[in-house]
C-alpha positions in Angstrom: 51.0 48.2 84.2 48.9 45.0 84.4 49.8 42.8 87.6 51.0 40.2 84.8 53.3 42.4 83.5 54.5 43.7 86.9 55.4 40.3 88.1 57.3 39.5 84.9 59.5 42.9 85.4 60.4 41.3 88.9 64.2 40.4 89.1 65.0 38.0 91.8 68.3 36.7 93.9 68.4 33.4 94.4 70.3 31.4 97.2 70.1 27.9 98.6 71.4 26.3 101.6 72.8 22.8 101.0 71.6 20.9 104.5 72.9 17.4 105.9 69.1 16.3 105.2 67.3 19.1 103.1 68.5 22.0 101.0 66.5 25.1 100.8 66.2 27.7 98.6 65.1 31.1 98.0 63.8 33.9 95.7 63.8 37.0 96.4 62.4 39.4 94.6 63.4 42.8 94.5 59.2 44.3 95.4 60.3 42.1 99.0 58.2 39.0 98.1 59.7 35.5 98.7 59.2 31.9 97.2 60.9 29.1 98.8 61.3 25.5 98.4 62.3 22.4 100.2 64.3 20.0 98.1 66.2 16.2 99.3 69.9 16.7 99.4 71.2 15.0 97.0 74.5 13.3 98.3 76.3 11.7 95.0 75.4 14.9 92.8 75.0 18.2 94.9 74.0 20.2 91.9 71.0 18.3 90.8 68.6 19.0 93.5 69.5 22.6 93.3 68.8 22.7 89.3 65.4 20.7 89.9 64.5 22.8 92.7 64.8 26.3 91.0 63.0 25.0 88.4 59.8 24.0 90.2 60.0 26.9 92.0 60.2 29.0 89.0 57.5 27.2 87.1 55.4 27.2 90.2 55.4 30.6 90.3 54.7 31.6 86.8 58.5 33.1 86.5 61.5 32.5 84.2 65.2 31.9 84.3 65.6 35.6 82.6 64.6 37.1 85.5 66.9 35.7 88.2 69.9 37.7 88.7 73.2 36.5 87.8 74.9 36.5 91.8 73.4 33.4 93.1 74.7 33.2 97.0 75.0 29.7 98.3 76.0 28.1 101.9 76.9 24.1 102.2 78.2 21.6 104.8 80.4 20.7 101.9 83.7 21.6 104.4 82.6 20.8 107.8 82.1 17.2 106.4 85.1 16.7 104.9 87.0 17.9 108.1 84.8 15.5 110.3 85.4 12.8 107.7 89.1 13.4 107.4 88.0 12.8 103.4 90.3 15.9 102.3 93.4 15.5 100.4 96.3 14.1 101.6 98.5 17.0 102.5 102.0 18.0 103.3 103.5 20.6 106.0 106.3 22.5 105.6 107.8 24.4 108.6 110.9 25.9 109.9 113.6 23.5 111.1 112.5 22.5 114.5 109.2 23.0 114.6 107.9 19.6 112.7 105.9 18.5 115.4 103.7 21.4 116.6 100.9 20.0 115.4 101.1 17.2 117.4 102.6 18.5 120.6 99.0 21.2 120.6 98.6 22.4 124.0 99.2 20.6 127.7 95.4 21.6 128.3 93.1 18.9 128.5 89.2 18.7 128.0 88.9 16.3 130.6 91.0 16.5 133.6 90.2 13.2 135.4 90.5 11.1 132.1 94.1 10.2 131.5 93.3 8.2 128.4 91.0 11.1 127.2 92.1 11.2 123.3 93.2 14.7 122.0 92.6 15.8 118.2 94.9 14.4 115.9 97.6 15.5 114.3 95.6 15.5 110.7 99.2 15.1 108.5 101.4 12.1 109.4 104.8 12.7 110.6 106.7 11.0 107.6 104.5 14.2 105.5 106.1 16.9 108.0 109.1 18.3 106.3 111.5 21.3 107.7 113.4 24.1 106.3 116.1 25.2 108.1 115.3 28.9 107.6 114.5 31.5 110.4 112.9 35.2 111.2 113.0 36.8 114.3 109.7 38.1 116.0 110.3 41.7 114.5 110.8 40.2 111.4 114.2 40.2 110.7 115.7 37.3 108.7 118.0 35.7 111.1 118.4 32.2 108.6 118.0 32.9 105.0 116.1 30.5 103.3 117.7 28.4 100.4 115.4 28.0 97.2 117.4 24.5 96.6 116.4 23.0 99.9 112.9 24.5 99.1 112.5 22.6 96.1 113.9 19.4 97.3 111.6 19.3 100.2 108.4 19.4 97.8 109.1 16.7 94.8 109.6 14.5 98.4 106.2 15.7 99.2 104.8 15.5 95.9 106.5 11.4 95.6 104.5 10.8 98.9 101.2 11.3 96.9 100.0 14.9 98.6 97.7 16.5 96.6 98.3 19.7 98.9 100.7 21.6 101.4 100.7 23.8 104.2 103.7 26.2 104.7 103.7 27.7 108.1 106.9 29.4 109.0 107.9 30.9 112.2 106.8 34.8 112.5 105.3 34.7 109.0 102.6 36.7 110.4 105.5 39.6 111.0 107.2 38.6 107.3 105.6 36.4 104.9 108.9 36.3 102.4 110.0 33.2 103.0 106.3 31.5 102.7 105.4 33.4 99.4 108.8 32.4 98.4 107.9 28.5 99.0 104.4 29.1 97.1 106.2 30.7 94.4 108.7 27.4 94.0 105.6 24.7 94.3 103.7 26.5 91.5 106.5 26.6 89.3 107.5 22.8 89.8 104.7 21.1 90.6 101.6 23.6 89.3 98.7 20.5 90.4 99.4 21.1 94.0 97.2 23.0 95.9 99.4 25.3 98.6 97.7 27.5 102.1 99.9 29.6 103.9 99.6 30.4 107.7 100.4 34.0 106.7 97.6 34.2 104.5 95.1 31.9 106.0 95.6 33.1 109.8 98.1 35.8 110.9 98.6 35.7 114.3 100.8 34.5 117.2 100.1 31.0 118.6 101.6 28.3 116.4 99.6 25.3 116.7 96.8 27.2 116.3 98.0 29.1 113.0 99.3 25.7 111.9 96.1 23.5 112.3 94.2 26.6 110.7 96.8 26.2 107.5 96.2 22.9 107.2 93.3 22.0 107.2 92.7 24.9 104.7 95.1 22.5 102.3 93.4 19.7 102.9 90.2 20.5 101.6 91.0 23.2 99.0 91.2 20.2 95.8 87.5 19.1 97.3 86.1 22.4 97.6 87.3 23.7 94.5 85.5 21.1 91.8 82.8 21.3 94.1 81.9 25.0 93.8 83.0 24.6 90.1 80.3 22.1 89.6 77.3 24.1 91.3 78.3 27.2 89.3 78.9 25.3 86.1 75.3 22.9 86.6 73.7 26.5 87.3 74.7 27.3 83.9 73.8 24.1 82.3 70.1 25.0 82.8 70.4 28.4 81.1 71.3 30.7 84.5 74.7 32.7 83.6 75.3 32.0 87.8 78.0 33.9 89.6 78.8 32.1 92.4 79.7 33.9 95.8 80.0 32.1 99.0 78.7 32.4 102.7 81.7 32.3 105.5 81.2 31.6 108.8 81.7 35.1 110.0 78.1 35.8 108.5 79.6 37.3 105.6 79.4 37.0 101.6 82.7 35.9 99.8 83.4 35.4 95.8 83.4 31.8 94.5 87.4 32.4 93.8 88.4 33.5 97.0 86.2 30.3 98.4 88.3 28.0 96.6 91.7 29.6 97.6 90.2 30.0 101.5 87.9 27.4 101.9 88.6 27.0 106.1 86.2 30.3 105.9 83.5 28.4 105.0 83.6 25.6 107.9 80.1 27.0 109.5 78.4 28.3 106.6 75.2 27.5 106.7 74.8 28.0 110.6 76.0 31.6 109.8 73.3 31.9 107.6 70.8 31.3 109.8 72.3 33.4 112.2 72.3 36.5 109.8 68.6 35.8 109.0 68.0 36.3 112.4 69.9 39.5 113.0 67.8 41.1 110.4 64.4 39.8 111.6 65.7 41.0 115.3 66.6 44.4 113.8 62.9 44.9 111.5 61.1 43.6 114.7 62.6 45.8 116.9 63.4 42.7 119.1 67.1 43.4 119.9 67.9 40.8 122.4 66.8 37.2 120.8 68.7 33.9 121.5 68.3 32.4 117.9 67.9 28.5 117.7 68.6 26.6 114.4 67.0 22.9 114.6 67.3 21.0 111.1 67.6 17.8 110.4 71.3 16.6 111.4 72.1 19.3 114.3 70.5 22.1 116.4 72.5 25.3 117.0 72.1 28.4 119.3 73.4 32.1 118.7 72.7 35.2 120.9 72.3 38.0 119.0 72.6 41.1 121.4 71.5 44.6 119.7 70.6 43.5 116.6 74.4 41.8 116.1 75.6 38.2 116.1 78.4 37.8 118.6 81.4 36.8 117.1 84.1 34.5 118.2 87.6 33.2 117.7 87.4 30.4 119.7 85.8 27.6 117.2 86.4 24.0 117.4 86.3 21.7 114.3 85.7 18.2 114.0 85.5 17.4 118.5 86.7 13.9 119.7 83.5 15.0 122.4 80.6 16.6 120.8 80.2 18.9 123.6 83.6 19.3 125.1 85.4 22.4 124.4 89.2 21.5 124.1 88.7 18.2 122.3 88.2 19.6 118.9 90.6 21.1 116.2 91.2 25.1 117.5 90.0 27.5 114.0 91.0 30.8 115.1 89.1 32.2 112.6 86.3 34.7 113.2 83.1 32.9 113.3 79.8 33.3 114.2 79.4 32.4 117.6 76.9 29.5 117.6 77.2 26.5 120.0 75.7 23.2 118.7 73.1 22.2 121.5 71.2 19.4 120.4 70.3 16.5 118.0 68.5 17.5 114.5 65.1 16.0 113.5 67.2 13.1 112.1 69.4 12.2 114.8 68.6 8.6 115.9 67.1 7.4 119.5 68.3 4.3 121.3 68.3 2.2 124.4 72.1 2.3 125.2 73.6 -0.9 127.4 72.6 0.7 130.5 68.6 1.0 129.5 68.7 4.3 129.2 67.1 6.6 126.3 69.7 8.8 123.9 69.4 10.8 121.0 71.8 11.3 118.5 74.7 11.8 117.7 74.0 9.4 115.2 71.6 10.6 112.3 69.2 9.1 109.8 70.0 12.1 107.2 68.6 12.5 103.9 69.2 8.8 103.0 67.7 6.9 104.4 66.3 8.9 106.3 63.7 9.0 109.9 61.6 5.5 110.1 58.2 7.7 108.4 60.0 9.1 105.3 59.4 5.6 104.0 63.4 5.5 101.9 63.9 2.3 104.3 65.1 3.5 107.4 64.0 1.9 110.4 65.4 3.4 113.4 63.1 6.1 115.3 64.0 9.2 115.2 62.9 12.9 116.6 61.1 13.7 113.5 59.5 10.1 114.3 58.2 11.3 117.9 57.0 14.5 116.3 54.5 12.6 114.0 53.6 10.4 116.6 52.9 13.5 119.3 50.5 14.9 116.6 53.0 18.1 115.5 53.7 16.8 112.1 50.7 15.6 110.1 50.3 12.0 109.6 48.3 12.5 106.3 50.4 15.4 104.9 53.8 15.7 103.3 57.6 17.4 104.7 58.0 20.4 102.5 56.1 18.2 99.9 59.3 16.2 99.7 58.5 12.9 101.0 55.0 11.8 101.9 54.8 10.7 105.9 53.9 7.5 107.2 52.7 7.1 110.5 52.7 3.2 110.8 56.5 3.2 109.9 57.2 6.2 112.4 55.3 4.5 115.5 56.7 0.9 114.7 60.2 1.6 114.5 59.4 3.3 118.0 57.8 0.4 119.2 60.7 -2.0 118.8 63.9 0.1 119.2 62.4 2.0 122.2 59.1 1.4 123.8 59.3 -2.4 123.5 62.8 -2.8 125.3 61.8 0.1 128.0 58.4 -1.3 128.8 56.4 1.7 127.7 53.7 3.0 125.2 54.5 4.2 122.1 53.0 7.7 123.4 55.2 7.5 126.3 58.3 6.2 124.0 57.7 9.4 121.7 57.3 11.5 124.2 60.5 10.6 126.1 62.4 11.5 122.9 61.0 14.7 122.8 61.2 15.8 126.0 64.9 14.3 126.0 66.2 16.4 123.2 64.5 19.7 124.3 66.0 19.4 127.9 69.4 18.8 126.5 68.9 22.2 124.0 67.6 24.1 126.7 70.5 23.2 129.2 72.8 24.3 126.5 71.7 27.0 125.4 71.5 28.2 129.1 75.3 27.5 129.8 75.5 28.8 126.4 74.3 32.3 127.6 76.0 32.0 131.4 79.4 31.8 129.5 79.0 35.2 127.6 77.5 37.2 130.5 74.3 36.6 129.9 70.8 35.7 131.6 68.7 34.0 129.2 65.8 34.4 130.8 65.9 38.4 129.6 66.1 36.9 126.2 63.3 35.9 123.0 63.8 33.2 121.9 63.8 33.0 118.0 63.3 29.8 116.3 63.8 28.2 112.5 64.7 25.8 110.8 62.5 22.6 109.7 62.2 21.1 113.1 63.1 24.2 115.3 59.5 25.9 115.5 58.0 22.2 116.6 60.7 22.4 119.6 61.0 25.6 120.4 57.8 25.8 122.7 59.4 23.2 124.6 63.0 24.2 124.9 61.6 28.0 126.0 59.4 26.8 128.5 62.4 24.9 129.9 64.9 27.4 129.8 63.2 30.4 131.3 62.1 32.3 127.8 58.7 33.6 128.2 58.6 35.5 124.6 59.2 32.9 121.1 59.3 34.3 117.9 58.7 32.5 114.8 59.5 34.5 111.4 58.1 33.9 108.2 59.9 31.1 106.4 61.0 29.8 108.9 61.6 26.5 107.8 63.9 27.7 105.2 65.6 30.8 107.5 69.3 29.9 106.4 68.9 30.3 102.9 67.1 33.5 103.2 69.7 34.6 105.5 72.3 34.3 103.0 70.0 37.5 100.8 70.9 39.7 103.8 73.8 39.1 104.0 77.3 41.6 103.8 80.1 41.2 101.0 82.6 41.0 104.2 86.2 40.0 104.3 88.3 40.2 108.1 92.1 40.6 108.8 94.0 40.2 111.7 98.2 40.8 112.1 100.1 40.2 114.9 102.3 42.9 116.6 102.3 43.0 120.6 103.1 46.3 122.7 101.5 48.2 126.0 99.6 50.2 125.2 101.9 52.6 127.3 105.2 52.0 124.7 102.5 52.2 121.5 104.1 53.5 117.9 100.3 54.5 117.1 101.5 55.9 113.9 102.9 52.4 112.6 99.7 50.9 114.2 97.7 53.2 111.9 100.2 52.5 109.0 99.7 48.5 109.4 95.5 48.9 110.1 95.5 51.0 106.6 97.4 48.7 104.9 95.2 45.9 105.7 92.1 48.3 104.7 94.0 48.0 101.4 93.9 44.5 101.3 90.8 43.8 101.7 89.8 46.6 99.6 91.5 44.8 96.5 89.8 41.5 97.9 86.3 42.8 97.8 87.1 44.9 94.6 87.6 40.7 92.8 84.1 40.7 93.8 82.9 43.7 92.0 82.6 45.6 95.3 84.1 49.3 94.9 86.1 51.1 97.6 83.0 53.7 98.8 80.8 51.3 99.0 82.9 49.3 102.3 82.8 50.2 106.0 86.0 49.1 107.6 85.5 48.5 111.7 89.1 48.1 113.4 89.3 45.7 116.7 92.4 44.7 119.0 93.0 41.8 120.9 93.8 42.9 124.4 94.7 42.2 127.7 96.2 43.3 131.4 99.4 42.8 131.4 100.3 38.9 132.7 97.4 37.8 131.6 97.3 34.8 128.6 94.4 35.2 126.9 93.0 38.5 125.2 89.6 40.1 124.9 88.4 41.7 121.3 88.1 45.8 121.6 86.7 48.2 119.5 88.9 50.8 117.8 87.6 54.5 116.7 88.4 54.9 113.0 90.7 57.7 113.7 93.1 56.1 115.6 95.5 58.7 116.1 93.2 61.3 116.7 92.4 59.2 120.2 93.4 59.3 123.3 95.1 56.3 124.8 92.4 56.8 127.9 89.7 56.0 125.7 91.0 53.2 123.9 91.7 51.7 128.2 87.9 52.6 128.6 86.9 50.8 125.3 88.8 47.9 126.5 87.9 48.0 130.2 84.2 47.9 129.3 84.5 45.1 126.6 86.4 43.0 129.6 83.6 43.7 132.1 81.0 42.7 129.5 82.9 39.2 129.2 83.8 39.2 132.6 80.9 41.0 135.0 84.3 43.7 136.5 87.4 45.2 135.7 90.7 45.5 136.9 92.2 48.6 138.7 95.4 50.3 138.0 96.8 47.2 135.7 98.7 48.0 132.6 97.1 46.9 129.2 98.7 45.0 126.0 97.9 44.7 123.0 98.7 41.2 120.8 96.6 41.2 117.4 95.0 44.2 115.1 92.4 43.2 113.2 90.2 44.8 110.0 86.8 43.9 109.2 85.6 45.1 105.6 82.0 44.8 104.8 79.4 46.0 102.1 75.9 45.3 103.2 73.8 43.4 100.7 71.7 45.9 98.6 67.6 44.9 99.3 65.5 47.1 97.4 62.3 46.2 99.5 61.0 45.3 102.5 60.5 41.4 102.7 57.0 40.5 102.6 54.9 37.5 102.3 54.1 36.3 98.9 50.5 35.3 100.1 47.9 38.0 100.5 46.6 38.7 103.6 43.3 36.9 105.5 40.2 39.1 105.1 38.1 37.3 107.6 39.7 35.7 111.0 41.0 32.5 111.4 38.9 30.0 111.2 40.6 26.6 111.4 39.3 23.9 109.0 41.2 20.9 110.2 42.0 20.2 114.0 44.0 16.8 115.0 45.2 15.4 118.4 48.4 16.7 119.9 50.4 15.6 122.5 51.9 18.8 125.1 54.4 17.6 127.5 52.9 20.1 130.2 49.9 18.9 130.6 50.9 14.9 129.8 48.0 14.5 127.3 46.2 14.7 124.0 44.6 17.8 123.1 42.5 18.2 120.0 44.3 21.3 118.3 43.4 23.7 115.6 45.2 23.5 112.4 45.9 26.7 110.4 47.9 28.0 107.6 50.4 31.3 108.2 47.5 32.5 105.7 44.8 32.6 107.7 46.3 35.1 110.4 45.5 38.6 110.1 48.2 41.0 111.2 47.8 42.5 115.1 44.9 39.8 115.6 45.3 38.3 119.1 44.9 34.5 119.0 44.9 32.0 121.7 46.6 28.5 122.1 46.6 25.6 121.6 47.0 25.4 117.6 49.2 23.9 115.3 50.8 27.0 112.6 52.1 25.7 109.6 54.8 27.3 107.3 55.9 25.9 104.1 58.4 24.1 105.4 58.1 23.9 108.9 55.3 23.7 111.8 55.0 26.3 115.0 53.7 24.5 118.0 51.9 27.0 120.1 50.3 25.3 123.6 47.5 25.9 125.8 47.4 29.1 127.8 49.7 30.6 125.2 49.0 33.8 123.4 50.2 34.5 119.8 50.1 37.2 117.2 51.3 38.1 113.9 53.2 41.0 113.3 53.4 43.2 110.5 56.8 41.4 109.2 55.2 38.1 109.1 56.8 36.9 112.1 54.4 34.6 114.7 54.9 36.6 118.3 53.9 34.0 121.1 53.7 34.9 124.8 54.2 31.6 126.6 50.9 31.2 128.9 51.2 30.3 133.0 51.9 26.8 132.3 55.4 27.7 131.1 56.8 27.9 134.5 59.8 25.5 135.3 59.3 22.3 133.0 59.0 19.2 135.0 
């Protein structure tokens, strides 16, 4: 077969990652190779760049539309936006009698105990659009108060006359016995079939009621958004010819069906960020790298994960929309798992200023995608990080981002000039490199408390870096937080799209039912862990996913006994086949993972059970570049000057494409790498490679000792 004829046998996945300033997308095809591309988010119409994107890439390439597949997998910012907005619908809450004002009542702790004015997260519905039921269950699930269909119905056309466009039903111990919630669903559809409805006990169920409620809610309040939104990608997909089946990412790195999206769109709060975090995971796992600290830099936000053997860590402790960017407790609690990434840092659009004290911030602010950093030219004129970048040399003042915009280095160093060097008294150099240096001590802090809070010293860790700005910073926020080893993987600049290819069908579960682990009915825990197998089973199979094809991994949520918060445990599949010994070990060792000891002779509880059910994502190939390898060595063809904090000065630095490497060759800093995409800044005294995977391998030289 001809090498034509090969390539137009290829079939290919396509996925795309809709960004605050970019979105990215991805073919893969299923011999390993990958195209990418770089397109402007397109704020009034989402679908647009997407359709205009895929087919430049396509064309570009010499393929068609036949021979994309029809699952398209697609991440978006879509939900976190509307949450931080507080642009969803206006939505209703129904809960038992007594219990109206949970929401607002949260919890007595406080993010910041010496500011007695410090605003807590708002209640996100309005009292007068709290209603009660008087209707009650016990917490084994008994029905103490029968609930009347009558009141039931009254309560929602007074919703409905309000103007809410969705409810939330979250019922006392609905996690124990949903009746009385399904009931209520089962009521609004039939008289009043526009609304959209989220209950607690499908959404989140577990103890804690705030939590549960805020979870339920906000799931309401952006269901009506979320739901025309996906409808529009999928149906714009087909417009162009591409019979598109939409599925989702989550922010528990995992793949979900466009339906189940729309009916659980709280899921998808950190999906892109997930993304990235999956992509990474794989390229730690091929590399045989398993302890990497991955950072995400784009163009609104920078984000940190550690990945520890290969696997994400997961948490249930996310916080939505924060009062304080970077103070935990002042957000909206999500108790849903979620990757664990903690955002660090400003994004290559986040704006820098002289605040009324003289001193230099970045962010939070950000130019986005409209109009964009000062040297995009779309009329912005406040500097920005990408701004310093171009003016330190990493960006190319003659060349294009992702052949997107065309850069201008006049625009980039004047808007520096008069919102920052002019009113600090300094040189533009000096201005720029401020910013930098600014923004890469601030990641590099954070991702150090980041690691201290999980038990973990950063400095045993590579750092792994994507993203369109990350591999420009990463050099920088390694050398100040201890990392000696940075990793760089192929496509780097588009890393959360192609994260979203390797990525599991997954779907998780959790139910609430507290005991010692001393007083246990293990058979009804088995019973209520395979029922929730079931579940999800029936979920995934809406997705086209059969039963053999899922691996099921069973957790708990304990604790010693007295204690008020819990610690995630691994299960063995056979439950009942264990001995309760081994399940104290398993738990014992999680809790001195967390906590650096255990505790001697204390009784353990359980409180929640929870199900994860995944099915990895089927690659056929290894990924490889789509660019054939360098016969001869590197020989750089362009050079420019570059600014390196460490040494305070210019140094005139080789420029050369990903292309030129040869695989195993050992190179030597300073140079300038660049990826479609992105740019890797490698410094003097630092040692590099590229590695059979594609990924750049840099060994941080002497000079990377503590950053001044």
């Amino acid at each position: 077969m001809s090498a034509q004829a090969l390539a137009s046998s290829q079939q290919y996945r396509f996925a795309f990652d809709i960004g605050g300033t970019f979105t990215d997308l991805v073919l893969l095809g299923t011999d390993g190779t990958i195209f990418t591309s770089k397109v402007l988010t397109g704020a009034p119409d989402v679908v647009m760049p997407i359709r205009l994107g895929l087919l430049a890439l396509l064309k570009e390439h010499g393929l068609t539309l036949s021979q994309v597949t029809d699952v398209v997998v697609g991440a978006t910012t879509a939900v976190t936006n509307l949450v931080i907005e507080r642009k969803g619908a206006v939505t209703g809450l129904i809960t038992t009698e007594g219990f109206r004002d949970v929401i607002e009542i949260a919890r007595e702790l406080r993010y910041d105990l010496y500011d007695l004015t410090a605003p807590g997260p708002d209640a996100i519905v309005p009292r007068a659009l709290r209603a009660e039921v008087r209707e009650r269950v016990d917490a084994a699930g008994q029905v103490v108060i029968a609930m009347q269909d009558q009141e039931v119905e009254q309560v929602v056309n007074q919703l409905r006359a309000a103007g809410v466009r969705a409810i939330a039903v979250c019922f006392l111990h609905s996690f124990t016995n949903p009746a009385h919630e399904q009931r209520v669903k089962a009521i609004a559809q039939r008289i009043a079939p526009e609304l959209s409805i989220s209950l607690s006990s499908e959404v989140l169920g577990e103890i804690r009621e705030y939590e549960r409620t805020v979870a339920t809610v906000l799931n309401a309040c952006v269901m009506p958004m979320v739901g025309s939104y996906l409808g529009a990608i999928e149906d714009g997909l087909r417009a162009v010819g591409l019979n598109a089946t939409l599925h989702i990412m989550q922010s528990n790195g995992g793949v979900i069906s466009r339906e189940l999206g729309e009916r659980m769109p709280i899921r998808m709060l950190e999906s892109g960020p997930a993304a990235g975090a999956l992509g990474a995971a794989h390229s730690a796992r091929v590399s045989k790298t398993p302890n990497v600290m991955a950072f995400d830099m784009g163009g609104t936000t920078a984000k940190a994960c550690l990945i520890s053997n290969g696997r994400p860590s997961i948490t249930t402790e996310f916080e939505a929309a924060r009062q304080q960017r970077f103070k935990k407790g002042s957000g909206l609690p999500v108790r849903l798992p979620t990757i664990d990434l903690i955002e660090i840092g400003a994004g290559g659009g986040s704006i820098a200023h002289v605040d009324t004290t003289g001193l230099l911030k970045v962010g939070p602010q950000s130019a986005g995608s409209s109009p964009g950093p000062a040297c995009y030219g779309l009329g912005g004129t406040r500097p920005t990080v990408t701004d310093a970048a171009l003016v330190l040399g990493y960006l190319d003042p003659q060349g294009t981002l992702s052949g997107a915009v065309s850069l201008r280095l006049d625009l980039a160093e004047q808007a520096i000039e008069e919102h920052v060097a002019r009113p600090l008294g300094l040189s533009i150099v000096e201005a720029a490199n401020g910013i930098h240096r600014i923004v890469c001590e601030h990641m590099a802090v954070a991702a150090k408390i980041h690691a201290v809070e999980n038990g973990r010293d950063i400095r045993r860790y590579t750092l792994l870096a994507f993203g369109g700005a990350g591999p420009i910073h990463a050099r920088e926020v390694a050398r100040r937080s201890g990392c000696s080893d940075l990793v760089v993987p192929a496509n780097a600049g588009v890393f959360s799209a192609f994260g979203l290819l390797v990525a599991p069908m997954k779907m998780d579960m959790v139910r609430t039912r507290y005991a010692r682990l001393s007083e246990m009915d293990w058979p009804a825990i088995d019973a209520l862990l395979q029922g929730m197998e079931d579940s999800l089973s029936q979920e995934l199979a809406s997705a086209g996913v059969t039963r053999d094809l899922i691996a099921f991994r069973r957790s708990a949520d304990m604790r010693y006994v007295g204690q008020g918060f819990e610690v995630e445990t691994e299960l063995p599949a056979q439950l009942l086949q264990a001995e309760q010994s081994t399940i104290e070990a398993s738990f014992a060792e999680a809790y001195a993972a967390r906590f650096g000891g255990k505790l001697v002779g204390q009784r353990v509880e359980a409180v929640n059970w929870r199900v994860e059910a995944s099915a990895n994502a089927a690659l056929n190939a290894d990924v490889r570049s789509s660019q054939a390898p360098a016969d001869q060595p590197a020989q750089a063809e362009r050079s420019r000057q570059v600014f390196f904090p460490d040494i305070e000065g210019y140094v005139q630095t080789p420029v050369l494409s990903l292309e030129q490497l040869r695989a195993a060759q050992r190179y030597e800093g300073p140079a300038l790498v660049e990826q479609p995409g992105s740019t890797v800044v490698i410094g003097p005294g630092d040692v590099f490679t590229l590695d059979a995977h594609g990924n750049l391998r840099i060994t941080l030289g002497a000079r990377q000792g503590r950053a001044a």
